[in-house]
C-alpha positions as CSV (number, residue, x, y, z in Angstrom):
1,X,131.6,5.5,49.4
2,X,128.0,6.6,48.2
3,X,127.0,6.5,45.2
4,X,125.3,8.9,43.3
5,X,124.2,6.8,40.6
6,X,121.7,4.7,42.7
7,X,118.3,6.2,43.0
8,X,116.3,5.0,46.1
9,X,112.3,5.7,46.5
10,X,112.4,5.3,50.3
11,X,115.4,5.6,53.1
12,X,114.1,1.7,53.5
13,X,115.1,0.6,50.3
14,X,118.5,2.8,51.0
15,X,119.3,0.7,54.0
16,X,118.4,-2.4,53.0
17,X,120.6,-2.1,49.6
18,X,123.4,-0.9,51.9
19,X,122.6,-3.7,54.3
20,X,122.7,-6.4,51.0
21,X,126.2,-5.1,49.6
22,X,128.0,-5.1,53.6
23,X,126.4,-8.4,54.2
24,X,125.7,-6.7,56.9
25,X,128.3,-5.0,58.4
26,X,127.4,-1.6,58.6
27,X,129.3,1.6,59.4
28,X,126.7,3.7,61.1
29,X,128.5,6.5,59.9
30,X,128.8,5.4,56.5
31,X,125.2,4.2,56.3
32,X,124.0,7.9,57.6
33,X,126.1,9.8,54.8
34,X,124.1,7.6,52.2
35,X,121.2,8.5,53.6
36,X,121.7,12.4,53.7
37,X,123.1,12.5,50.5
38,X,120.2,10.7,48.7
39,X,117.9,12.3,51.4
40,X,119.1,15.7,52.5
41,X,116.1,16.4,54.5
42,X,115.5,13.8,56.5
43,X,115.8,13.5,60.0
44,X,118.0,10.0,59.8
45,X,119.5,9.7,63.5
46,X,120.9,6.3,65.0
47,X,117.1,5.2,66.7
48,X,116.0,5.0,62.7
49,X,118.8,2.5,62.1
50,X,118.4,0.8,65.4
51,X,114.7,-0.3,64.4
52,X,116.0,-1.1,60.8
53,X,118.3,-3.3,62.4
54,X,115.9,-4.8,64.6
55,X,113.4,-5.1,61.8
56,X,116.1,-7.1,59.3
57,X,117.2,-9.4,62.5
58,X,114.1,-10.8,63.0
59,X,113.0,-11.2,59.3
60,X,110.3,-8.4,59.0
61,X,112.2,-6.6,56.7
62,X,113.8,-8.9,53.9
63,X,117.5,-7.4,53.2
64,X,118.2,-10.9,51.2
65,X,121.0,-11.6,54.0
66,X,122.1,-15.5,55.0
67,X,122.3,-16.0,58.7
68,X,126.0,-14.9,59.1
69,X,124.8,-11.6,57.4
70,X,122.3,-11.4,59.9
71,X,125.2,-11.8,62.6
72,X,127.1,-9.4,61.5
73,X,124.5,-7.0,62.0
74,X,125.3,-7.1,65.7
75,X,129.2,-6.8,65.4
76,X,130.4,-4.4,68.1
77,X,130.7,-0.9,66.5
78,X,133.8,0.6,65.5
79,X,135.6,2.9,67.8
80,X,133.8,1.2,70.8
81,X,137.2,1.2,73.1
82,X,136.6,-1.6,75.8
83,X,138.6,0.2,78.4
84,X,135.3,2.8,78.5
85,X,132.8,0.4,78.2
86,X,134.5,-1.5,81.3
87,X,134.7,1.5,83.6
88,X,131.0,3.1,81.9
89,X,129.7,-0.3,83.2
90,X,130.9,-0.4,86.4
91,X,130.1,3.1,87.3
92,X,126.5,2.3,85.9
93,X,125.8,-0.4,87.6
94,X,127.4,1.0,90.9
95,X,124.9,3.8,90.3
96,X,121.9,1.8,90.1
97,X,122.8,-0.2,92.8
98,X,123.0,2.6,94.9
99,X,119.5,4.4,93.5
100,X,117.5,1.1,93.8
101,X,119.3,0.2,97.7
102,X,118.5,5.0,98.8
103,X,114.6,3.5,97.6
104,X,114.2,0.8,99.9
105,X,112.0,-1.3,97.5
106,X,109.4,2.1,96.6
107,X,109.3,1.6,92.9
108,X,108.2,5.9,92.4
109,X,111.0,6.9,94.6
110,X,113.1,4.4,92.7
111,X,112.3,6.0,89.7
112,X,112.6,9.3,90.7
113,X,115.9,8.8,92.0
114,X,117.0,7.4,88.4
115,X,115.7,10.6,86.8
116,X,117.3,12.9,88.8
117,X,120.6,11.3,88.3
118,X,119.9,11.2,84.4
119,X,118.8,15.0,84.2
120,X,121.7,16.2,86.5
121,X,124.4,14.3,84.5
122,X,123.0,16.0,81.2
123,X,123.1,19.6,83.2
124,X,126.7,18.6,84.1
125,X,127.3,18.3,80.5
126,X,125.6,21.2,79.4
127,X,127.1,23.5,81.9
128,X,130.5,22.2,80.8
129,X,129.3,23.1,76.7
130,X,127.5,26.3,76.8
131,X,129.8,29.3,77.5
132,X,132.3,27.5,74.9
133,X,129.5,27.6,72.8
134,X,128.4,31.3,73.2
135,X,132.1,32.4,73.2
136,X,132.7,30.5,69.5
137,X,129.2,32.3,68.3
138,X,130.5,36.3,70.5
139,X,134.1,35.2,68.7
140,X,132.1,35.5,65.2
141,X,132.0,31.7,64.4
142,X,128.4,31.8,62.3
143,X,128.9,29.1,59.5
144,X,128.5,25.8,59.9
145,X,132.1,23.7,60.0
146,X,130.9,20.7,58.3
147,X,127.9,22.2,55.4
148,X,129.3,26.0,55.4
149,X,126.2,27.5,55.3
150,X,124.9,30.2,57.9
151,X,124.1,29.7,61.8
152,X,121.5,31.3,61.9
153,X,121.0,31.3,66.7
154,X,123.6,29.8,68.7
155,X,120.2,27.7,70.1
156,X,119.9,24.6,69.0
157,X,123.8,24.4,67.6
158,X,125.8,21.7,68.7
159,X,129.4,21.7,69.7
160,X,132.0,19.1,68.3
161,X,135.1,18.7,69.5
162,X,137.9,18.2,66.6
163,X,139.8,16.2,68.5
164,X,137.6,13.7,70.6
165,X,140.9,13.2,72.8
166,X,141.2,16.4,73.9
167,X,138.4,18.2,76.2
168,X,136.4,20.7,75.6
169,X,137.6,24.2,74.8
170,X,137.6,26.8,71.9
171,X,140.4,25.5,70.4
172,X,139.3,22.1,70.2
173,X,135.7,22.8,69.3
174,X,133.5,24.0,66.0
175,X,129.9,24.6,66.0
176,X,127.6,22.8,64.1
177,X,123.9,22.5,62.4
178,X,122.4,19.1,64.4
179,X,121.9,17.9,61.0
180,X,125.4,18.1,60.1
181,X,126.5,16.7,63.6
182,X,125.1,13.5,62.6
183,X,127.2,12.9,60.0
184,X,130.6,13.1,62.3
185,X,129.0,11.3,65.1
């Protein structure tokens, strides 16, 4: 739980504080509503704690932690169901097996083939998102469901689903300021 009471000059001095008092086991999602609340502006995604992380590990950054606190720095995250990550991987590397044997050794093509893939799964994605999206915002849903506060364009909303079990639909889904998203993700 945050607390109030501490005053940070930098989100550095945040994360390395939080860092000290886990000995470093960090919740991401924990570690990103200290760093809204004390900094409510900032841009804090999960790349920011990622080069914390890396920073702290190898001894840039002094967080004050023993080796095992170090360790514990890369403890698998929670939530991280092993059944996904199993399948994920295999489809993965099935998928650049494929792209690198369709190139025949042609680096470009190679990395053409990789980008298409990448752009067309997030297309399938947002294909699936937007007209849930734009029937929440023509049903009249124009405050955020996290902060409250006014939507100002259905652009540059994101979608969360309440239930990360179900799929995506409009009973299952709120919209969301980006800034806000972070917080639940």
């Amino acid at each position: 739980m945050p607390d109030p009471s501490r005053q940070y000059p930098t989100i550095k001095a945040l994360v390395l504080d939080y860092v000290h008092r886990h000995d470093g086991v960090v919740d991401y999602d924990d570690l990103t509503a200290e760093v809204l609340e004390h900094f409510p502006d900032s841009a804090w995604k999960r790349s920011h704690w990622a080069y914390y992380k890396r920073q702290i590990r190898t001894g840039k950054l002094k967080a004050g932690l023993a080796e095992e606190g170090k360790g514990n720095l890369d403890a698998p995250r929670a939530g991280t169901d092993p059944d996904v990550k199993r399948m994920g991987d295999r489809i993965f590397n099935d998928a650049r097996r494929a792209a690198r044997e369709a190139a025949h050794g042609d680096p470009v093509l190679h990395f053409k083939l990789n980008c298409w893939v990448f752009s067309r799964l997030q297309l399938d994605e947002r294909k699936l998102k937007q007209p849930i999206k734009q029937a929440l915002w023509d049903a009249g849903e124009r405050t955020c469901a996290v902060c409250g506060k006014p939507l100002a364009e259905l652009k540059g909303l994101d979608l969360h689903r309440r239930d990360p079990g179900l799929d995506y639909s409009m009973e299952n889904c709120v919209l969301l300021h980006p800034r806000c998203h972070v917080t639940l993700v």
